[in-house]
N, C-alpha and C positions, 0 to 999 in steps of 0.2 A: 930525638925520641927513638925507644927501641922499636924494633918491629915488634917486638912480646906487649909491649904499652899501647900502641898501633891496635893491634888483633884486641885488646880487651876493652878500646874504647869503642872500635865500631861493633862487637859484641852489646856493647851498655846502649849505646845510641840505637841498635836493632831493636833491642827490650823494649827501649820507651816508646818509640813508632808501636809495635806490637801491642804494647798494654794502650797507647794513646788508638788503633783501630777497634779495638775490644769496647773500650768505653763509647765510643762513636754508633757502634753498631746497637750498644744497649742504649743509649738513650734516643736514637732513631724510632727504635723497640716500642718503646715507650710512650714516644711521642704519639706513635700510631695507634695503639692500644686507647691511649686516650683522647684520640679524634673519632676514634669510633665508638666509643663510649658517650658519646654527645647526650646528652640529655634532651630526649624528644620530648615534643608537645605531647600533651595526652588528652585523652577525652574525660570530660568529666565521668563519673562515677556513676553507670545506670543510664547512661545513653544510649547504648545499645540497645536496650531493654523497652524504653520510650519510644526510641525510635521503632519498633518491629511494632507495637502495640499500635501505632496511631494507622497501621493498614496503607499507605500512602509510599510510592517511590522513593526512595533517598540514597542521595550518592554525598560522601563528605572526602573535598580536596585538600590540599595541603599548600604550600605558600607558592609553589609552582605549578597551581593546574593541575596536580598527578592524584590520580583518584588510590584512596587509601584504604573507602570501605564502603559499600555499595550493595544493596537489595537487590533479588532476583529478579523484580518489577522492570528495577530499571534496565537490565539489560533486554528481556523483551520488549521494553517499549523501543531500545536502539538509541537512550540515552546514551550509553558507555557500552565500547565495545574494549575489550582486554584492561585496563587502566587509563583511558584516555575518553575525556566527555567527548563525544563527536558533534554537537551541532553551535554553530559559532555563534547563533543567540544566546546558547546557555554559558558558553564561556564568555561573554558581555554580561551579563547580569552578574556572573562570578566575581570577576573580576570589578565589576562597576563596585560591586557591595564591599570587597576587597580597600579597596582604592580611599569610597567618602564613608564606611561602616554604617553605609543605611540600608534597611529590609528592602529587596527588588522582589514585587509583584507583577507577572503577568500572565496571559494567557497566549500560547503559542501552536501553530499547528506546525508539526514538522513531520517531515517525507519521511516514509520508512519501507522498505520491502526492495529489491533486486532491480529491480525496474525503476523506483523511486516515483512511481505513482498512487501508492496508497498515502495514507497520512492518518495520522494519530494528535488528538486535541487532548494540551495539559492547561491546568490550570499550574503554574510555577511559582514558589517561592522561595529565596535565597535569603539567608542569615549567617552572621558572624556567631561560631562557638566556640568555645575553647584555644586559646592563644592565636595560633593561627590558620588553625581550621576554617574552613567554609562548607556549611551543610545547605543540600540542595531538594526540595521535598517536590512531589509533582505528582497530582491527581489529576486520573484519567479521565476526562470530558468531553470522549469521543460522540458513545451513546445520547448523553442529554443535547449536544449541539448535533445529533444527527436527526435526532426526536424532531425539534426544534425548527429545523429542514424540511424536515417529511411534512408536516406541518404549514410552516408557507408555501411550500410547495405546490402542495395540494389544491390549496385555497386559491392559488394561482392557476392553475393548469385546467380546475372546474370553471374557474368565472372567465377564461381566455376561451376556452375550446369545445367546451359544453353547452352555449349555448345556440352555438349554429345550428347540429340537430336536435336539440330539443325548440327554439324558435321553429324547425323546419316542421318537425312533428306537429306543430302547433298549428302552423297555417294549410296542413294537408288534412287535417281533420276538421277546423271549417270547410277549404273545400270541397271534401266527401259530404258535409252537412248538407253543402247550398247547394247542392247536385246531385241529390237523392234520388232525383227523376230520371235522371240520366244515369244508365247503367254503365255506357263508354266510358267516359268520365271517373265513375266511381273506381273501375276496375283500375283504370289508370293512375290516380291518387292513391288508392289503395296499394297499390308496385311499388307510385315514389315512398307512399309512410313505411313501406316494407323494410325497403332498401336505408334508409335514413334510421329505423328503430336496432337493422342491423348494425349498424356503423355508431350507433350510440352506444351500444349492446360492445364493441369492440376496445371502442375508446374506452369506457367505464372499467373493462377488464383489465386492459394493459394501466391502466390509472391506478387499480390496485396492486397491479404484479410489480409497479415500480417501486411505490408505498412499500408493498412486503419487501421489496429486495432492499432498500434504503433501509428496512429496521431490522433486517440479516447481519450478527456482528460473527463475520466468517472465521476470526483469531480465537474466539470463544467456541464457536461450535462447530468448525472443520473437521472433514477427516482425508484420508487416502482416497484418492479419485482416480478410478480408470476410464482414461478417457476414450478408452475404443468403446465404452460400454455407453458410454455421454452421447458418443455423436453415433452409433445403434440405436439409442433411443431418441435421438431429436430425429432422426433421416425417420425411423415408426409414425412421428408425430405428424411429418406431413408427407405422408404418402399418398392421402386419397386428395391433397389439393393437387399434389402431381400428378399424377394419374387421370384427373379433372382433363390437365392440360395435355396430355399425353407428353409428360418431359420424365425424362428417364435420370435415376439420383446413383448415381458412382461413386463408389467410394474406395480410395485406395492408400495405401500402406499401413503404418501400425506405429504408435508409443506404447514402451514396456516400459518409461518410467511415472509413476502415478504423480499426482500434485496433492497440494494441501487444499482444499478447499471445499465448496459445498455443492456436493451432488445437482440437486436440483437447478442450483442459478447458473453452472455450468450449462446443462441440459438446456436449461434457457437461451443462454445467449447461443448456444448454435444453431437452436430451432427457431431464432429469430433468422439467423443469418442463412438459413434454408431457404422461411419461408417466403424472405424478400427477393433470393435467388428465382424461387419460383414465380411470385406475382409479378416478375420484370423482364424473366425468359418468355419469349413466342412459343407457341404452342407446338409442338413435335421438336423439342432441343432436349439437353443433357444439361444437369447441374451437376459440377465436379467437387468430392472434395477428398483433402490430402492431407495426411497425416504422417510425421517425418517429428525428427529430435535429431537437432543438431547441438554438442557440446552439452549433453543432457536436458536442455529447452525445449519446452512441447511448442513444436506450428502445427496449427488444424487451419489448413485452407477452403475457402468457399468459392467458385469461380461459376461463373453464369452466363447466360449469350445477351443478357439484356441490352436495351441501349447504350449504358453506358453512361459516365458521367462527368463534367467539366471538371477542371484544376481548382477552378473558381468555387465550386460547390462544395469539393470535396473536404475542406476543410470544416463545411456549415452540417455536412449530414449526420453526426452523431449530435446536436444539438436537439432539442425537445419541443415537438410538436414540425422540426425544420421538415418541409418537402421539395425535392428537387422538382417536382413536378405537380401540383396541385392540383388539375385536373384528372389527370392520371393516377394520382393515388385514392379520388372518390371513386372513379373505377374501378382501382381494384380493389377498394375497401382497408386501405391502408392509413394508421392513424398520425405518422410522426414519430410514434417513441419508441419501436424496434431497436433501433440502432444506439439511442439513447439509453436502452436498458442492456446493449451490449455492453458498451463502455463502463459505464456505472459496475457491471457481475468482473469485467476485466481489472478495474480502479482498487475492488474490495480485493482480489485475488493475487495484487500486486504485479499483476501480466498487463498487457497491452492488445491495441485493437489499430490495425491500418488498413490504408483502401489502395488499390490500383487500380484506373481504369482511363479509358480515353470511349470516347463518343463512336460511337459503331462498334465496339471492338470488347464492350461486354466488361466487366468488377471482379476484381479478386479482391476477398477480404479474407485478413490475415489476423487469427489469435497469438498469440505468445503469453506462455506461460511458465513459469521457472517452476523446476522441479521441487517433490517434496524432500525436505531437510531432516536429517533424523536430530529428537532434544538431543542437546547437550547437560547436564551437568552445571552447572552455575555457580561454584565455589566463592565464596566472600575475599574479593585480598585482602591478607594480612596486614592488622592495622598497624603504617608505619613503615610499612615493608620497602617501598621507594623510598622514603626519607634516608631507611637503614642500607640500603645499596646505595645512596648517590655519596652518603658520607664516606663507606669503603673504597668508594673508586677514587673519591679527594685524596683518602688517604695513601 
């Protein structure tokens, strides 16, 4: 063969390689174009509309979990955070109904806020809609099961605690009767009914201050809290018990950044943790308190020279009605529920409450409280929209 017949076959054979790339690459093309053209599920026709109307939570998944389209609700309740249901009950009940196609009914309480001490009650229910959608509806049942609480609570804390000084009132005023002749006597009975109508008188108050703080819904009716102005005004509130005792009230450093929450129950819980400061300090000491943000976090510390309190105890004393010391607290007119309505204003607040202390050596009690968040913005994902990236990336 010539080298001229040579040159013009590997010429022909280059052509075909060439036009046979060309073809390769469009129908690659092609292929692709039509993997992402996939024909998605869709919602039926006016479900959008249904759903906004019925006033209720709802987030609807898609055949992997991946949230598609989701209410403003849910993400302040801390259902969905970005595209992703966060609590792994609700992805059970997803998935269960997924799995046999039956309605999953429950009622669930789950953690929400920084500290994961608060909690929020849904009433849940999950349904199969359209191809293979999963819609997830959930109303909020915070309030009715707080109601509900406040409630037996009550009824418990009167028929437990209420009757010792009222029983006590009772039999001080027969004995002022049967001892009418006696003037010693009278004046004497007459001091204990004093002391005992005080301590009724006390109980009855903090019975209600706890009632009202139990039906405070703080997410509803919060606002920006400065907390140098909270604990100025609880150190005001007991100034003349201190001063009683001649104990001198310190107060030192500063938060510039504000919290979410409610003036008043704030106020509260640290003029509790003042005024237990002071009824447990010896008379001529110093109650210290400190105020510091580390990592934007508000600590407001209480520290006291009082006795002090065991390891053993410590974990009993924000319990309701608990006294470390029960003779000592008819002394000094103390009910139990201080520390119990700390906890409780910290629980609503999404912050926390801790104690340190050792026996001779005097209580630190420690608030925390996570800073206030500015709203965000809540945009609905587009429905679809993960289904329509995970096929892109297949392709």
């Amino acid at each position: 063969m010539s080298d001229t017949s040579i040159a013009l076959l590997a010429s022909f054979i280059g052509f075909l390689l060439g036009i046979s790339g060309v073809i390769a690459v469009r129908v690659s093309q092609r292929r692709r174009h039509s993997l992402a053209d996939v024909q998605e599920p869709t919602l039926p026709e006016g479900t959008a509309e249904i759903l906004a109307a019925l006033g209720l939570a709802y987030v609807v998944v898609d055949g992997v979990d991946g949230v598609v389209r989701a209410s403003p609700a849910s993400y302040a309740y801390g259902i969905v955070r970005g595209h992703t249901v966060v609590h792994q009950d609700l992805l059970e009940m997803i998935r269960s109904t997924r799995r046999n196609g039956v309605v999953e009914e429950k009622r669930l309480e789950l953690t929400r806020g920084q500290f994961q001490h608060g909690s929020i009650v849904l009433d849940v229910r999950v349904v199969t809609i359209a191809d293979e959608y999963i819609l997830l509806l959930a109303d909020d049942q915070t309030e009715i099961v707080r109601a509900q609480s406040i409630r037996t609570d009550f009824v418990a804390n009167v028929s437990h605690e209420l009757k010792t000084p009222v029983g006590a009132i009772s039999l001080l005023s027969e004995a002022i009767e049967d001892a009418a002749e006696d003037q010693d006597a009278v004046r004497h009975f007459a001091a204990s009914l004093q002391r005992e109508s005080m301590r009724l008188s006390a109980l009855v108050q903090d019975i209600i201050e706890l009632s009202r703080l139990q039906a405070t819904d703080v997410v509803a009716k919060g606002t920006a809290v400065d907390l140098n102005r909270a604990v100025r005004e609880a150190v005001d509130r007991n100034k003349l018990a201190a001063e009683a005792k001649n104990i001198s009230i310190k107060v030192g450093g500063r938060i510039e950044t504000p919290v979410f929450g409610d003036p008043d129950m704030l106020v509260t819980a640290v003029r509790n943790l003042i005024d237990n400061a002071v009824r447990y300090s010896p008379d001529n000491t110093r109650v210290g308190i400190g105020l510091r943000e580390r990592e934007g976090i508000a600590h407001i510390t209480v520290t006291d020279q009082g006795p002090g309190i065991t390891e053993t105890e410590q974990d009993r004393i924000f319990e309701r009605f608990y006294r470390v010391d029960s003779a000592r607290s008819r002394q000094t007119g103390g009910t139990g529920l201080g520390l119990s309505i700390v906890k409780h204003v910290m629980a609503q607040h999404g912050g926390e409450v801790s104690v340190w202390s050792q026996p001779g050596r005097g209580s630190t009690f420690t608030l925390v409280l996570p800073p206030m968040e500015e709203p965000e913005d809540q945009a609905e994902p587009p429905r679809g929209g993960l289904r329509k990236q995970r096929v892109e990336e297949r392709a």
